[in-house]
C-alpha positions in Angstrom: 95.2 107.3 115.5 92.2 109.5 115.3 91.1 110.7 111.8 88.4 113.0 110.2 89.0 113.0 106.3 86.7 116.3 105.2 86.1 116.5 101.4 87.4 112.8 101.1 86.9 112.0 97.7 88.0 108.6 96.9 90.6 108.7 100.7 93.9 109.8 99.2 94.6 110.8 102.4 93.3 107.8 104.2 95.3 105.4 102.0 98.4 107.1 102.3 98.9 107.2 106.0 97.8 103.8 105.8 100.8 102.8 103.9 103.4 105.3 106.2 102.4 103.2 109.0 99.1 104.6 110.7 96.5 102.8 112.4 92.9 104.1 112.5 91.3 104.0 116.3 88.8 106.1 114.9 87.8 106.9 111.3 85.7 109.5 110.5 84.8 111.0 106.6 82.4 113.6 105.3 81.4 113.8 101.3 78.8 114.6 99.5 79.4 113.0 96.2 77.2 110.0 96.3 79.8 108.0 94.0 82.6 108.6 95.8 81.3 108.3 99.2 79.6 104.8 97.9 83.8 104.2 96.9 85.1 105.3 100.2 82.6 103.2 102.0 83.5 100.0 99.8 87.2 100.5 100.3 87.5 101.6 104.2 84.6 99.6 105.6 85.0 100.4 109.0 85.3 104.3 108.4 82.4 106.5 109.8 80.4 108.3 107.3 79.3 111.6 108.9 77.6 113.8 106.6 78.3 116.7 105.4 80.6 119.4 106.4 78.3 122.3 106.6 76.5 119.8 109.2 79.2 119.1 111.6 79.6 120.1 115.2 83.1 119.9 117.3 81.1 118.7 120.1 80.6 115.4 118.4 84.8 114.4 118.0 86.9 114.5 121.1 90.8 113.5 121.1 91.0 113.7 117.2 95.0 113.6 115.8 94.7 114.9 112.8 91.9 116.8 110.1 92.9 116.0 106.2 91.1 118.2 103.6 91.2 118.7 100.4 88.7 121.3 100.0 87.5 122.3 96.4 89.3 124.1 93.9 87.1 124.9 91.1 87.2 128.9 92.2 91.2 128.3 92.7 92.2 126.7 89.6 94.1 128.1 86.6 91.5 126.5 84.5 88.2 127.8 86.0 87.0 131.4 86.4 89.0 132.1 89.3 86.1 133.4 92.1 88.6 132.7 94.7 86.9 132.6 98.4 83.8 134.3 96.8 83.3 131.2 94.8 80.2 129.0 96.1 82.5 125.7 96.3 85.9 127.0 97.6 84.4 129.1 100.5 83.4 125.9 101.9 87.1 126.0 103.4 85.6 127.9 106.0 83.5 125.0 107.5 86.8 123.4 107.5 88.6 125.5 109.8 85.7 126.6 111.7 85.4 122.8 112.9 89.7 122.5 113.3 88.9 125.6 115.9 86.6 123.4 117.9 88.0 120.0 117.4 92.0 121.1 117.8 93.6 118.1 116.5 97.5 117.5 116.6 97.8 118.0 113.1 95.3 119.3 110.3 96.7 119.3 106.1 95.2 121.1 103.6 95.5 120.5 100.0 94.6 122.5 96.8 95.6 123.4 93.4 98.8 125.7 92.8 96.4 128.6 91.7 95.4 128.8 95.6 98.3 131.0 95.6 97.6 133.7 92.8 93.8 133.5 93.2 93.1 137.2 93.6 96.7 138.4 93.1 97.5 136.7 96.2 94.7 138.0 98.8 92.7 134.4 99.1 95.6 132.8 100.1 96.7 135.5 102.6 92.9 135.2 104.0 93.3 131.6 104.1 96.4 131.9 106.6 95.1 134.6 108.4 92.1 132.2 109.4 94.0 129.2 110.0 96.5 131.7 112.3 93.1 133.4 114.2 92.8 129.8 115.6 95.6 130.3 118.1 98.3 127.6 119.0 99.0 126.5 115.6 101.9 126.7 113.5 102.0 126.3 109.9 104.5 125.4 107.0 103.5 124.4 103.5 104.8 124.2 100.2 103.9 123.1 96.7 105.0 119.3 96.0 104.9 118.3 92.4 103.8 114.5 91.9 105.7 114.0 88.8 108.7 113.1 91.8 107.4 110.3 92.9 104.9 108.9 89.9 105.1 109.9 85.9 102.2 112.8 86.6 103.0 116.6 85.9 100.5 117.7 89.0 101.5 120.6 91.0 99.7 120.9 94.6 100.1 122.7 97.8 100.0 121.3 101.0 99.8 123.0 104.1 100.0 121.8 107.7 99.2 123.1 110.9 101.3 121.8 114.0 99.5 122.1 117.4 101.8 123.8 120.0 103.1 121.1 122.1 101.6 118.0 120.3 103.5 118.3 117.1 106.3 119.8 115.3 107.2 121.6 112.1 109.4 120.0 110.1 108.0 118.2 107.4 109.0 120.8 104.7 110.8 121.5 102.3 110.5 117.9 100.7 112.6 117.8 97.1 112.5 115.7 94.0 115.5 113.5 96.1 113.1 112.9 98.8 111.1 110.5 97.0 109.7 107.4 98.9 110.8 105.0 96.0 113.3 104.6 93.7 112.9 103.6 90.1 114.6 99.7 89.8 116.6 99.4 87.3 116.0 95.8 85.6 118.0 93.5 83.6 117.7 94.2 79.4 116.9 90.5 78.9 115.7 90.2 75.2 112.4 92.4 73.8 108.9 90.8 74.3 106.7 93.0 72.7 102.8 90.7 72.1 101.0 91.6 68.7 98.5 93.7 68.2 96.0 91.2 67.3 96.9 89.5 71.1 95.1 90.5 74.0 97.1 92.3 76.7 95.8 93.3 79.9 96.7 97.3 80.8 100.7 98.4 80.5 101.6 100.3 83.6 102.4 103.8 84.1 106.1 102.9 84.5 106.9 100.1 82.4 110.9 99.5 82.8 111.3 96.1 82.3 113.4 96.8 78.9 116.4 98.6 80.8 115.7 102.0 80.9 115.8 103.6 84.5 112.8 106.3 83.1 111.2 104.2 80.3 107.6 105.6 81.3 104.8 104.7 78.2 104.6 108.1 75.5 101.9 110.2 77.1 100.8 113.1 75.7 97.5 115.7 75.4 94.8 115.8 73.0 94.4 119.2 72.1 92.1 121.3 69.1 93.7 123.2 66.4 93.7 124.7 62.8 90.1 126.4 64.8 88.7 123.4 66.2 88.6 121.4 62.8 90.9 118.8 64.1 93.1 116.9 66.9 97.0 116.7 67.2 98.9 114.9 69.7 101.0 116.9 72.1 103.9 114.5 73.6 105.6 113.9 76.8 107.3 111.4 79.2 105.5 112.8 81.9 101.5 112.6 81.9 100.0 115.5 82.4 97.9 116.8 85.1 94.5 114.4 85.3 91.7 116.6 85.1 88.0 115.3 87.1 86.4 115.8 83.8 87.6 116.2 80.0 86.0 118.9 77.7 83.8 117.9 74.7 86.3 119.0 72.6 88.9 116.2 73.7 90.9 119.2 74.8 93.2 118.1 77.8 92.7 114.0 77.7 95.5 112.3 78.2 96.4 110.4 75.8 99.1 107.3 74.9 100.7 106.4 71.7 100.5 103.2 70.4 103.6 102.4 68.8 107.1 103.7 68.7 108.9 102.4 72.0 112.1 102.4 74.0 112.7 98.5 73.5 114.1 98.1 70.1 116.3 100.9 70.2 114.9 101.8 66.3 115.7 98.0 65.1 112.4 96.8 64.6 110.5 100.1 63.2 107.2 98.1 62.8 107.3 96.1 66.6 107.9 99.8 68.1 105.3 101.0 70.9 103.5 97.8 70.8 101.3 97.0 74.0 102.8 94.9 76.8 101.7 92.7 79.5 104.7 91.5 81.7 103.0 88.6 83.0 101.9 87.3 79.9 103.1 84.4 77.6 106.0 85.6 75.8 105.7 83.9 72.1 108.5 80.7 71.4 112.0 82.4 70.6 113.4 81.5 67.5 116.8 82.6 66.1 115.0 86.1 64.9 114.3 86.5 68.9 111.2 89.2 68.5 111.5 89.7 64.9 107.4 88.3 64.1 107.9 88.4 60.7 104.4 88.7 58.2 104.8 86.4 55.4 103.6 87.5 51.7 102.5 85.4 48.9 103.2 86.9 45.3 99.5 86.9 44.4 96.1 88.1 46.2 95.4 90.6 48.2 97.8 90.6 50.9 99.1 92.7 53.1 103.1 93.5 54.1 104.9 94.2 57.3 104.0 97.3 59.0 107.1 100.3 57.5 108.7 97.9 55.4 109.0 98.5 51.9 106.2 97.8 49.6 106.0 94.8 47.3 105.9 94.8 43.9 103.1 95.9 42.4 101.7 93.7 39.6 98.9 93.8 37.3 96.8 90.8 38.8 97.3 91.7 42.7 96.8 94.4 45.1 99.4 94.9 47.9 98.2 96.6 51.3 100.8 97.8 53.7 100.0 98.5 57.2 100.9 101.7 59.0 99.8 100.8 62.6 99.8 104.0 64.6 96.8 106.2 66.7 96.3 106.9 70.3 93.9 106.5 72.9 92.8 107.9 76.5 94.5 106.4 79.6 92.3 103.6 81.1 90.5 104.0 84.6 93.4 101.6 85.8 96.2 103.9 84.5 95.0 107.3 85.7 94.4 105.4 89.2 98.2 104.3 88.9 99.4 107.8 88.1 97.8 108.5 91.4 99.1 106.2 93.2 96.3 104.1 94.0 95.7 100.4 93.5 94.3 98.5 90.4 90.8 99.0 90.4 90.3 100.8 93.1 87.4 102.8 91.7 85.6 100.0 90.4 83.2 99.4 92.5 81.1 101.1 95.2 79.1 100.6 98.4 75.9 102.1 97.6 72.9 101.6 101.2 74.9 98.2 101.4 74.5 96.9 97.8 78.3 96.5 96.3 77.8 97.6 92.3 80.2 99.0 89.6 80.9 102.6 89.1 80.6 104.2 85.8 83.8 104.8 83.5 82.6 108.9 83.3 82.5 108.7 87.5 86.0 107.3 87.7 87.8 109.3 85.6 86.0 112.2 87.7 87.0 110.7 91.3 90.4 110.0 90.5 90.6 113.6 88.5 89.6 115.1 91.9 91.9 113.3 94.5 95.0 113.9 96.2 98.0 111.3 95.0 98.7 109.0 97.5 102.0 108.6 97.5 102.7 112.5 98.1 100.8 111.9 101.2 102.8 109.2 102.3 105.6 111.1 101.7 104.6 113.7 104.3 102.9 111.3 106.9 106.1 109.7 107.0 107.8 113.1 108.2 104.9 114.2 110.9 106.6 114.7 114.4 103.9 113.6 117.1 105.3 115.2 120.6 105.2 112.1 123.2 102.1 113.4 126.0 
């Protein structure tokens, strides 16, 4: 298969027709982020870099399958000041289907944010399709997917598609939440095996169900301002929400996970609840109190009790400290790449003129913030009707 990714990012796209099946021929992708294109060069060797869009000429592509874009948003977005097609960065759409014209792949998809639709009470959006249909011989079907069905992410997205009379046919949409490429398994409640805080654990993952639960996810929730911006409170949900390419100063919109209460003591063990897990770690030697890591006490000194349990008496000669182990923190790098469907570390590291080094924590959370989730992708390439020349 022939592919030009436009606006690729960190190759959503390119990762996701990987895993439907798809073989590359030809690989072709245009960025202009250095960090991501340094990325997309590390992971996808043998992929073409060719500049960017605003450079490119159909005379240089010949027999190209399909286009994949995910063309900014900023001017889209619910969040931003809505500029629409006016907007400096989502205009550049037009370079995109002005090269679809010339090239005429089978297939072309287009994804953007759910504000595409509203942006200017409806008229960008009606522009959009009105230049995609000015191409002549393409028929189009899209609809807006939601990647909480497929990975514990509240990220709404529209997708459109473009079928080439004669070399491909509509029928990819509607997808619904039953469509999903993989079911949640459904494991064995074989004893709890939470580690303590004071051992290290490497990252939990987005969808931790090794305790029973067919939807135990980790708490997520959103750091948000309030009482005017004199302080933070923790909004909570089993789905995390959308992951935004950058956070505001304010913390405002970081997702965030608790540390402790969790699903595996069903409210037995009030002080092991929400601890972190690593489920290839050493679990510590069972005794007859199974997970019950009890924190002995001596009746003198400073010593400190088990986290929620009652306090000891108080005496005259001691002090008594009990622990009320609690907080949040951001998702890693690793878990927002999970929530998008991407491998472990798959932003870690860039090609940058042929010298492999690390990328920064702040340009991470940015590239994954900005690309498409895989395994929505996968989804659809999975669907695409190629007709036989």
């Amino acid at each position: 298969m022939k592919l030009i990714d436009l606006f690729s990012g960190i190759g959503g796209f390119s990762l996701g027709f990987q895993r439907a099946g798809y073989h590359f021929t030809e690989h072709y992708f245009s960025e202009i982020d250095k960090h991501a294109i340094a990325n997309y060069k590390n992971n996808f060797p043998n992929a073409k870099y060719i500049g960017d869009i605003t450079t490119l000429h159909g005379g240089d592509f010949t027999g190209i399958d399909i286009i994949t874009f995910g063309s900014p948003c900023q001017d889209f977005s619910l969040a931003g000041k809505r500029a629409g097609l006016a907007g400096a960065k989502s205009s550049l759409i037009q370079y995109a289907i002005a090269l679809i014209a010339n090239v005429r792949p089978s297939i072309f998809i287009w994804e953007n944010v759910k504000g595409a639709f509203s942006s200017n009470a409806g008229a960008d959006f009606w522009a959009i399709l009105q230049a995609f249909t000015h191409i002549g011989g393409y028929r189009l079907e899209w609809q807006l997917l939601n990647t909480r069905w497929v990975l514990p992410q509240n990220r709404e997205r529209i997708y459109l598609i473009g079928h080439l009379a004669g070399r491909s046919e509509c029928g990819v949409f509607p997808i619904t939440e039953d469509d999903r490429l993989f079911k949640r398994e459904t494991r064995k409640e074989n004893g709890e095996f939470p580690s303590i805080k004071t051992s290290p654990a490497r990252t939990i993952t987005s969808r931790y169900h090794k305790m029973g639960s067919n939807d135990t996810y980790i708490q997520v929730g959103t750091y948000r301002t309030h009482n005017d911006g004199k302080g933070f409170r923790e909004v909570k949900s089993n789905i995390a929400p959308t992951i935004p390419a950058r956070a505001r100063e304010d913390g405002s919109g970081m997702p965030v996970i608790q540390l402790n209460p969790s699903k595996e003591s069903n409210g037995r063990q009030p002080y092991q609840q929400n601890r972190v897990f690593d489920e290839k770690g050493i679990s510590p030697a069972l005794t007859r109190h199974n997970s019950d890591f009890i924190i002995k006490q001596r009746s003198r000194g400073k010593n400190k009790g088990a986290d929620l349990k009652v306090c000891p008496t108080i005496s005259s000669n001691s002090f008594q400290e009990n622990n009320l182990l609690g907080g949040i923190r951001r998702l890693t790098e690793i878990e927002c790449e999970r929530l998008q469907g991407f491998p472990d570390n798959w932003t870690q590291y860039g090609d940058y003129n042929g010298i492999i080094k690390p990328i920064a924590k702040t340009q991470r959370y940015k590239l994954i913030g900005n690309a498409v989730t895989v395994d929505i992708v996968e989804l659809i390439a999975k669907r695409l009707k190629f007709t036989k020349q």
